[in-house]
SEMARNU-404263 format. One line per field, with one value per residue (C-alpha): residue number from 1; x, y, z. Coordinates in steps of 0.2 Angstrom, whole numbers, plus 2048, in hexadecimal, padded with zeros to 3 digits. Example, Ala and Ser with C-alpha at 12.3 -4.5 7.8 and 13.67 -1.06 7.14 Angstrom:
seq: 1_2 $
east: 83E_844 $
north: 7EA_7FB $
up: 827_824 $
***
This chain:
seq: 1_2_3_4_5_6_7_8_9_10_11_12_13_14_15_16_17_18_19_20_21_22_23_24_25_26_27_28_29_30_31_32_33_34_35_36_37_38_39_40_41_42_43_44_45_46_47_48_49_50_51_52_53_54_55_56_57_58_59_60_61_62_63_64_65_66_67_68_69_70_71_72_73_74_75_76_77_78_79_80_81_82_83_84_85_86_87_88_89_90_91_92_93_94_95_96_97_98_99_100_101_102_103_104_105_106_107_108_109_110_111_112_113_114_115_116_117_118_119_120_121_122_123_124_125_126_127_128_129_130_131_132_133_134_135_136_137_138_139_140_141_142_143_144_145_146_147_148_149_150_151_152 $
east: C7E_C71_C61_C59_C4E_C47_C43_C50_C49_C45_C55_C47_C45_C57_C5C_C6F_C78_C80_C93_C97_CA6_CA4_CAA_CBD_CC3_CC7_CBE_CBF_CC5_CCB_CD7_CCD_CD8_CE9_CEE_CFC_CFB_D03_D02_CFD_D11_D15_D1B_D16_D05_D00_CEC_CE5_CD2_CC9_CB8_CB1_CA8_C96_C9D_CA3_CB3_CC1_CD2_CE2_CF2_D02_D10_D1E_D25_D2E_D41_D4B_D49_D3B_D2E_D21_D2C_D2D_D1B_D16_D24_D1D_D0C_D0C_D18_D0B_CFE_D0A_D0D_CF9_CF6_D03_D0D_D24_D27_D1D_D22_D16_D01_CF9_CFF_CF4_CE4_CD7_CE1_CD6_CDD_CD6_CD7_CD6_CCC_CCD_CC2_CCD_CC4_CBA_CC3_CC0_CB5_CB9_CAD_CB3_CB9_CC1_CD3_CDC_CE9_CEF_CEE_CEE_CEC_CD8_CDC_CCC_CC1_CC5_CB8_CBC_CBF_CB2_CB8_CBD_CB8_CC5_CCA_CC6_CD6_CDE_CD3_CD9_CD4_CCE_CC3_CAE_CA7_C9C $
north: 12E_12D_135_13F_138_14C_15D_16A_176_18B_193_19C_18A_187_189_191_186_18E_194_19C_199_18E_192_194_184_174_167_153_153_143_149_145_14C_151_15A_161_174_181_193_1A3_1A8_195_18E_17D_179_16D_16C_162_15E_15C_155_15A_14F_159_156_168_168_174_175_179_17E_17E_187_17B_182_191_192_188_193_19E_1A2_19D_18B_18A_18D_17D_175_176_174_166_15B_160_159_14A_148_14C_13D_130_134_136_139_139_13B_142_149_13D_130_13B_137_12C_132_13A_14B_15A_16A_17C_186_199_1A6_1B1_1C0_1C6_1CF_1D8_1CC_1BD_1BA_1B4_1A1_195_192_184_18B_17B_166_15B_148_144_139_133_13C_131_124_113_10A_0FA_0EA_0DD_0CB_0C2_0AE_09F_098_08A_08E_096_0A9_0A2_093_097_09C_08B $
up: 3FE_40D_40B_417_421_426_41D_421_42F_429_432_43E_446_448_45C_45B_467_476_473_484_48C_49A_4AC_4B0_4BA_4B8_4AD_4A9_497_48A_47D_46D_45F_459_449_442_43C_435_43B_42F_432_42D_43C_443_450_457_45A_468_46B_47D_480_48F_499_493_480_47F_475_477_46E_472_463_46B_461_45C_44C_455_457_467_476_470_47E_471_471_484_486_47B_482_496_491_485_495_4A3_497_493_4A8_4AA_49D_4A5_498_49E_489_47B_468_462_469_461_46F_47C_472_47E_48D_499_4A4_4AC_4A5_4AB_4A2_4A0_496_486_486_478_46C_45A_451_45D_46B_47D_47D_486_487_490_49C_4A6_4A9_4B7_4B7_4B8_4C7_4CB_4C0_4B2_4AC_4B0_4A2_49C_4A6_498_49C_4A1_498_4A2_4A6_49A_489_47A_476_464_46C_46C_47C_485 $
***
């Protein structure tokens, strides 16, 4: 087990890090994470993580345990395909294909309410287009030599 190479700080020292919901509008995100959940009532979710491109993170749980033809069912079903389409994606079996893909997400505030403070919830995807980083250019093999042959 690692040793700490620090003393833990008195709790008066320790800076609360800054929870506020962010802006509505429409932010750069990678999809980071899926899960599979269940729901208090025992119905089937699916849990998806954002990054932002500040290294916010937002969720989003998408309802696919309900009955065919459910307005819950419909809901997941129109938001997971514009995410899907957003990504690049025509079909996908299951959310964790969408991981590393990179989309823009609209961002709305919830509302405080009883114990839960304002957050934000994601409403809609587009494709990131041009927003999305460029991926590292890989070297590319001199012509006529074998991948596995040392480098002159």
């Amino acid at each position: 087990m690692p040793s700490l190479p620090f003393p833990i700080l008195p709790e008066e020292e320790i800076e609360a890090p800054d929870f506020q919901p962010l802006e509505p509008g429409w932010y750069t995100v990678e999809v980071t994470g899926s899960k599979d959940k269940v729901s208090q009532s025992g119905n089937d979710m699916a849990e998806l993580e954002f990054t932002l491109t500040n290294g916010r993170k937002v969720w989003a749980t998408y309802n696919i345990g309900f009955p065919e033809g459910s307005d819950v069912l419909e809901m997941a079903k129109r938001l997971v395909s514009q995410l899907a389409h957003a990504a690049g994606f025509a079909r996908i079996a299951n959310t964790d294909e969408l991981v590393g893909s990179y989309v823009q997400v609209y961002l709305k505030i919830r509302p405080a309410k009883g114990d839960w403070p304002a957050r934000n919830e994601v409403s809609a995807y587009r494709s990131a287009g041009d927003s999305a980083p460029t991926p590292p250019a890989v070297a590319a093999a001199k012509p006529n030599s074998a991948p596995w042959a040392k480098a002159s």
